[in-house]
C-alpha positions in Angstrom: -7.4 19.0 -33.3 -10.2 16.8 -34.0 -11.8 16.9 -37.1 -15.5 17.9 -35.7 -12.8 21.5 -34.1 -11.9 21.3 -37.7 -15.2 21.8 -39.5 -16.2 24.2 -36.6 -13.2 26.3 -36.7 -13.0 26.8 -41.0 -17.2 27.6 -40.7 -16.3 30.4 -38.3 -13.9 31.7 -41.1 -10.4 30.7 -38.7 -8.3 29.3 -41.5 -4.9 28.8 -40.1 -1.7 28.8 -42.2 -1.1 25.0 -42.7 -2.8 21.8 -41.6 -1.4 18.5 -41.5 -4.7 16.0 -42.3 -3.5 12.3 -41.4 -5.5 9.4 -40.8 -7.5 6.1 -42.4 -10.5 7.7 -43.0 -10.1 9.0 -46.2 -13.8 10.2 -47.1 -14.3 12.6 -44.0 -10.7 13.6 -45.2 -12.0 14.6 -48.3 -15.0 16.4 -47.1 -12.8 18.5 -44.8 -10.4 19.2 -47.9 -13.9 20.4 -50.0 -14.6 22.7 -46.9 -11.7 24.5 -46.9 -11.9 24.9 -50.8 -15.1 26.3 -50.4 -14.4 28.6 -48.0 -10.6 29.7 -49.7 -11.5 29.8 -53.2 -14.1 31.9 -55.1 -16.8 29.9 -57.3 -15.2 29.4 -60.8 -12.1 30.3 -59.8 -10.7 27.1 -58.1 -8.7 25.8 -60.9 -6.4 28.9 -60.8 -6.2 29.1 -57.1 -5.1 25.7 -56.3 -1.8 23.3 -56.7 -2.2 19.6 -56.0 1.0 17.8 -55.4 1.6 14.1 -54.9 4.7 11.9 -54.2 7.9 12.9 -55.1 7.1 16.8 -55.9 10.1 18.5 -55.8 10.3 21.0 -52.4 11.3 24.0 -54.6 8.1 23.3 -57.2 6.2 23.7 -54.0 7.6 26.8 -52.8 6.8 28.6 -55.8 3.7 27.6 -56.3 2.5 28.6 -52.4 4.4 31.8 -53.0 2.3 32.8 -56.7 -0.3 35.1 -55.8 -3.9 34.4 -55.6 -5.7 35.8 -58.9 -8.9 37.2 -57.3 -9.1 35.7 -53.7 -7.3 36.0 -50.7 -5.2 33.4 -50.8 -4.3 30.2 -52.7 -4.6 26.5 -51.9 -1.7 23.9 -52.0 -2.1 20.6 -51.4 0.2 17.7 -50.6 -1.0 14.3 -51.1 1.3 11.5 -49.3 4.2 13.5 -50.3 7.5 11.4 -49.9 9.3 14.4 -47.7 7.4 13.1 -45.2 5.9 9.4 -46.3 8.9 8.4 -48.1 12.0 6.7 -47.0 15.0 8.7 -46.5 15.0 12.4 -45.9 14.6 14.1 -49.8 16.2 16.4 -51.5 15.8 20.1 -50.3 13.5 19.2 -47.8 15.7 21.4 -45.3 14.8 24.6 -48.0 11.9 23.6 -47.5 12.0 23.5 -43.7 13.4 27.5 -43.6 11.1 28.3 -45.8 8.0 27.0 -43.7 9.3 29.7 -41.1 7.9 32.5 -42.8 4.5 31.1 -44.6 2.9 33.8 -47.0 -0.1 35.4 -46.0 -1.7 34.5 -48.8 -0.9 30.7 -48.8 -2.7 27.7 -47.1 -1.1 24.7 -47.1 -2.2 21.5 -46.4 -0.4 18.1 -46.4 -2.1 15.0 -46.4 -1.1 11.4 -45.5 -3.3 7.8 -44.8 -1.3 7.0 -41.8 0.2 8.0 -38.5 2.9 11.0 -39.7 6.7 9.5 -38.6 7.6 11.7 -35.8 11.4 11.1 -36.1 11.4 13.2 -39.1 12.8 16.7 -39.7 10.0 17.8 -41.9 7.2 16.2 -39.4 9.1 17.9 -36.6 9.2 21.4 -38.3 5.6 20.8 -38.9 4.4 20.5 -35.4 5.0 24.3 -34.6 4.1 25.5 -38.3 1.2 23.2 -38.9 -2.3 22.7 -37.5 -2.7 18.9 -37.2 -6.1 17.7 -37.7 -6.5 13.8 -37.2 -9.1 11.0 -39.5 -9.3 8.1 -37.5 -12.6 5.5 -38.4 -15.1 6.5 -36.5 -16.7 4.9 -33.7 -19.5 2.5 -33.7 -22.7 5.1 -32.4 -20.4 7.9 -35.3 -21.0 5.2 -37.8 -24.5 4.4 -37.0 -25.4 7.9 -37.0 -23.7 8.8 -40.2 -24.7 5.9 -42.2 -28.6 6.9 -40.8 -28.1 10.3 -41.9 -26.6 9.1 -45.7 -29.5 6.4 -46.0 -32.6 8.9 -45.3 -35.3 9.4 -46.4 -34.7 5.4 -45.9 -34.5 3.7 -42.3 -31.6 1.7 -41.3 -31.6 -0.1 -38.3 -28.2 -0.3 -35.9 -28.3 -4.3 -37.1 -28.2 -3.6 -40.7 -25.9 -1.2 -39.6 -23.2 -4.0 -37.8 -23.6 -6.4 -40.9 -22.4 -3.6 -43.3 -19.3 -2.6 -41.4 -19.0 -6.4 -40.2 -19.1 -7.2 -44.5 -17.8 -4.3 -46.4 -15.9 -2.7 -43.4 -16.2 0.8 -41.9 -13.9 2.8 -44.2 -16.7 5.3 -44.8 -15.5 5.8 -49.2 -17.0 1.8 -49.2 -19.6 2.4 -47.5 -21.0 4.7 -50.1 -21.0 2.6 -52.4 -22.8 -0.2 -50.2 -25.1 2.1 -49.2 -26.2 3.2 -52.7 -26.7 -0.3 -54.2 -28.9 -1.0 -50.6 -30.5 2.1 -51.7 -31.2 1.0 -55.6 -32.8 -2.8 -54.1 -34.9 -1.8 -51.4 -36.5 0.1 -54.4 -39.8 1.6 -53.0 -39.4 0.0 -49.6 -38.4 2.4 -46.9 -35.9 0.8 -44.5 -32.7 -1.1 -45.6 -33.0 -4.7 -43.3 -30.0 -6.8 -42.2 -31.6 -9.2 -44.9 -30.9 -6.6 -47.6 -27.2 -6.1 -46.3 -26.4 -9.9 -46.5 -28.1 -10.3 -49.9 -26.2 -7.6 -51.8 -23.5 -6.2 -50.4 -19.9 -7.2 -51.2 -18.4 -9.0 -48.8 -14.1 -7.7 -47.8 -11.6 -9.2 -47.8 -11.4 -9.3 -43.6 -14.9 -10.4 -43.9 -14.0 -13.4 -46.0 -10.8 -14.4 -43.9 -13.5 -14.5 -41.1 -16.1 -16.6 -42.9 -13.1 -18.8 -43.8 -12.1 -19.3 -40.7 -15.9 -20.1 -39.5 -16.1 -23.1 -42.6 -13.0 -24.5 -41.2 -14.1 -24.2 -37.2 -17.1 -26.0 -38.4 -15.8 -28.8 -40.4 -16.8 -27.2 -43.8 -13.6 -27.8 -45.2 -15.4 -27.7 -49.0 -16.6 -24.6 -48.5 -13.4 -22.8 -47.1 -11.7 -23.9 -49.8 -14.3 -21.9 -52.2 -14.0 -19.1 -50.2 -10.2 -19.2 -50.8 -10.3 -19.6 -54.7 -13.0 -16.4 -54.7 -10.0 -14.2 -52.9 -7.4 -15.7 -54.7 -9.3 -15.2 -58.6 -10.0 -11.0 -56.7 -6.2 -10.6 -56.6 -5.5 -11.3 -53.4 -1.9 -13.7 -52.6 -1.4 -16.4 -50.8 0.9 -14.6 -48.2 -1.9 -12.1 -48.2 -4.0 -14.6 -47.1 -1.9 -16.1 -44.5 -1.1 -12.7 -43.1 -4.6 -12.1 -42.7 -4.9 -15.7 -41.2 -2.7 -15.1 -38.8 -3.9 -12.0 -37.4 -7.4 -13.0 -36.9 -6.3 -16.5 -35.6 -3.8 -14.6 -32.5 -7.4 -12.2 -32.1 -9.2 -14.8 -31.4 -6.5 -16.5 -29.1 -6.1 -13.4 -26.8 -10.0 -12.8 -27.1 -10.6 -16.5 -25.7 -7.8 -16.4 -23.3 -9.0 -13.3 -21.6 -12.5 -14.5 -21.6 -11.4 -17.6 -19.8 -9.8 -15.4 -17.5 -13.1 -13.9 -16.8 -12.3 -10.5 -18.2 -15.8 -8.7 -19.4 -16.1 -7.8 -23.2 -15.5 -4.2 -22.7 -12.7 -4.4 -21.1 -11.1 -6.5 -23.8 -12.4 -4.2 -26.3 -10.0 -1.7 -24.6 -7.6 -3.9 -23.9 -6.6 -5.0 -27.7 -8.4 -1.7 -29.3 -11.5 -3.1 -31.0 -14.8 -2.2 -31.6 -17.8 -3.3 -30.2 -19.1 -4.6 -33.8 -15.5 -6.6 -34.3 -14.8 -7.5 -31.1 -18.5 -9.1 -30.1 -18.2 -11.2 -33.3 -14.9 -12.1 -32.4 -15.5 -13.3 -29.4 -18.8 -15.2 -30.7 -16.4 -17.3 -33.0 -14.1 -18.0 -30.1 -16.0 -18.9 -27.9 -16.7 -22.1 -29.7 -13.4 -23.9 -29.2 -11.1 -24.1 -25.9 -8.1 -21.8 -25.8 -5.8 -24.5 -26.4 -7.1 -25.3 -29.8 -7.0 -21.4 -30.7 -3.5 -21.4 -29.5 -2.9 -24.6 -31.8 -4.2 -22.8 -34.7 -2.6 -19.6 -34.2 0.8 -21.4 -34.2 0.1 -23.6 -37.1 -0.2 -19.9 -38.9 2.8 -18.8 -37.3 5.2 -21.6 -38.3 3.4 -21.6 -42.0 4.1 -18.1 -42.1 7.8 -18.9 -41.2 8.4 -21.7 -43.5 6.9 -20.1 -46.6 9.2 -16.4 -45.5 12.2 -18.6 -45.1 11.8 -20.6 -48.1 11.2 -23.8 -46.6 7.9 -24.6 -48.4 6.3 -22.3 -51.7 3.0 -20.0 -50.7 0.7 -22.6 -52.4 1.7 -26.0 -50.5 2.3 -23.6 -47.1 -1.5 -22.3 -47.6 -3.0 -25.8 -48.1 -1.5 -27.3 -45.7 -2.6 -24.6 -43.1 -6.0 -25.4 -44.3 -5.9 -28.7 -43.3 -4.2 -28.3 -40.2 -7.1 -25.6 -39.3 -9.9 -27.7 -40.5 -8.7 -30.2 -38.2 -9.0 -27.6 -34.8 -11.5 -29.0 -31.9 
């Protein structure tokens, strides 16, 4: 089920035994969890119709709560937040209770299990959950989504679909940061009526993917001095130096396939497809990679991976590994 069924289905009043919300996109998440409080839980009464349970809740703490009856609604609300019976390693303890148990739900329970990433299908609780559970999927959403939500949160303010690809292209498109962007655009445009592309690049704060790719672009151009700053500002934010070369690496073997299927004469949209991009990432992408020849991408991508090796294998410590990289990059034509 998508999560557009989702918000149809619970407005209609069909509220099915359990759901099963996974995905990245946390805020739209959120809202769907709110809409099935509203709709379960009387007003002022949604402290003592509702259990919230996160990690390592014990199966049996869970049962009893789902099976204590509602005081003054129809049924109560039990939540599992990335519980470890299905996120965790291992199989826990009494999760096969748990399992019988979910064979007979009570009537006056709705559960619903959340997790930030893809449920493990291999196992036995995720498996039991596919016939007993609703599953109701989060994923980012797509670029003309995004537009359109981020028009709707910005009104009675304009905001244009370039201001639009800056903000995701800066802050990302994780819709809980966006918010947050989105109010401080709000607070500087003052009395002004549209948020401009200018306003995004003035005051929003840049990620760290962002950065990576602004790092990369000093070092393309020569601007060693400035990478380098770019760097220390991650670094002093908490981010590590294998962080760093993770991140690095990744964008570095993007850009290779990007530039190698472009020279192959394969059309945007196809690569989009092809490595499962978005338009916004995937035409900025291939902006920066078009400026060098595949064989110095290729270069760089390997100077990541054999920096990435020697610092895993303990040839060289994070530090030295990550300068040196820098150099080596700062050095691609």
């Amino acid at each position: 089920m998508t999560y557009e069924q989702f918000f149809r289905t619970v407005k209609a009043g069909d509220i099915r035994p359990a759901y099963l919300f996974y995905g990245p996109e946390t805020y739209v998440l959120g809202t769907a969890l709110d809409a099935l409080r509203r709709k379960l839980l009387p007003e002022g009464l949604e402290a003592l119709n509702q259990n919230v349970f996160e990690g390592t809740a014990d199966p049996q703490a869970v049962i009893d709560a789902a099976e204590t009856l509602p005081l003054m609604a129809d049924r109560r609300l039990v939540v599992l937040r990335d519980w470890t019976a299905l996120a965790g390693k291992g199989e826990a303890a009494g999760v096969d209770l748990f399992i019988k148990w979910l064979e007979n739900i009570p009537d006056a329970c709705c559960l619903v299990f959340t997790l930030s990433d893809a449920p493990d299908t291999r196992r036995k609780l995720t498996q039991a959950l596919k016939a007993k559970a609703e599953w109701v999927e989060f994923p980012l959403l797509s670029d003309a989504d995004l537009y359109r939500w981020c028009a709707r949160y910005a009104k009675p303010r304009a905001i244009g679909p370039d201001a639009v690809e800056q903000l995701a292209f800066m802050a990302g498109r994780a819709l809980t940061g966006l918010v947050q962007e989105l109010d401080k655009l709000a607070a500087y445009a003052g009395d002004r009526q549209e948020i401009t592309r200018e306003d995004v690049e003035a005051i929003v704060t840049p990620s760290t993917e962002c950065t990576v790719f602004q790092m990369i672009d000093c070092l393309m151009r020569g601007e060693n001095g400035r990478a380098q700053l770019l760097l220390k500002n991650m670094l002093e934010n908490g981010e590590t130096r294998v962080g760093t070369l993770a991140m690095l690496t990744r964008q570095l073997r993007m850009l290779t396939h990007i530039r190698l299927l472009r020279a192959q004469g394969m059309a945007l949209g196809e690569i989009e497809r092809k490595l499962s991009l978005n338009h916004y990432a995937a035409g900025r992408a291939a902006q920066q990679a078009g400026r060098f020849s595949p064989e110095a991408l290729e270069r760089g991508y390997r100077a990541c991976v054999e920096t990435d090796y020697a610092v895993k294998s303990g040839r060289v410590r994070d530090s030295a590994g990550l300068d040196a990289l820098m150099l080596r990059l700062g050095e691609m034509k």
